[in-house]
C-alpha positions as semicolon CSV with decimal commas, in nm:
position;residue;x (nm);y (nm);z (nm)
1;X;0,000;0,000;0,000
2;X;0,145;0,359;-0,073
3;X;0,227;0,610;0,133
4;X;-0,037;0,852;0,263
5;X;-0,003;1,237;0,130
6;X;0,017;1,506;0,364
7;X;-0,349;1,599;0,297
8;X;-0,470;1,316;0,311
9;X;-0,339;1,254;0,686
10;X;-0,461;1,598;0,770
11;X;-0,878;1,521;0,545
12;X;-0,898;1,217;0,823
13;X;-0,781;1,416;1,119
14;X;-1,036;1,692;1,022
15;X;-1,305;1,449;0,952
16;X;-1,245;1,235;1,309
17;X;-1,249;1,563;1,492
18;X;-1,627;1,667;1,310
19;X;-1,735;1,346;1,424
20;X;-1,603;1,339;1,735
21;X;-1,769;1,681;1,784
22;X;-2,101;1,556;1,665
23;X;-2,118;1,265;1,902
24;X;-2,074;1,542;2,205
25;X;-1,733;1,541;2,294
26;X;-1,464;1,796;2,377
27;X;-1,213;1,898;2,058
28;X;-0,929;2,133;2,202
29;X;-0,850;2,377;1,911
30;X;-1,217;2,378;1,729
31;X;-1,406;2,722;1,722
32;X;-1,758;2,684;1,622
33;X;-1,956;2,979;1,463
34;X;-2,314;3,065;1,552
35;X;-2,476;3,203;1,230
36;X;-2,870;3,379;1,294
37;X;-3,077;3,298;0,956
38;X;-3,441;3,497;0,962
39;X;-3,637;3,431;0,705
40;X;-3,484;3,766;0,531
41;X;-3,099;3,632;0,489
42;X;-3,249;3,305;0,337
43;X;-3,474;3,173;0,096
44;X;-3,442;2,792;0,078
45;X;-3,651;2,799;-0,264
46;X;-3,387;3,010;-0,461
47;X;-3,106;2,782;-0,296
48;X;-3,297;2,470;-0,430
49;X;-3,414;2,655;-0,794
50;X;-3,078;2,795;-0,842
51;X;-3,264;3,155;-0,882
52;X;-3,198;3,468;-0,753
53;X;-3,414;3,606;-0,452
54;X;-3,312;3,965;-0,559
């Protein structure tokens, strides 16, 4: 089996920390964001349709 590339060493770290996260436990080092949506920074029709809401 070949050797692993740098990023691919660093995509499984990443993804073991989300899920580690997920399932309620601590990460040292990971920041989560809280972003508001109202209903007038949205519009889950033009996301789905591809259209513009403006």
């Amino acid at each position: 089996m070949s050797e692993m590339t740098r990023f691919g060493a660093d995509l499984i770290q990443a993804l073991s920390e989300a899920l580690a996260d997920a399932q309620g436990e601590n990460v040292p080092g990971m920041k989560l964001h809280d972003v508001p949506l109202t209903p007038s920074t949205h519009d889950l029709e033009a996301l789905s349709t591809g259209r513009s809401s403006k």
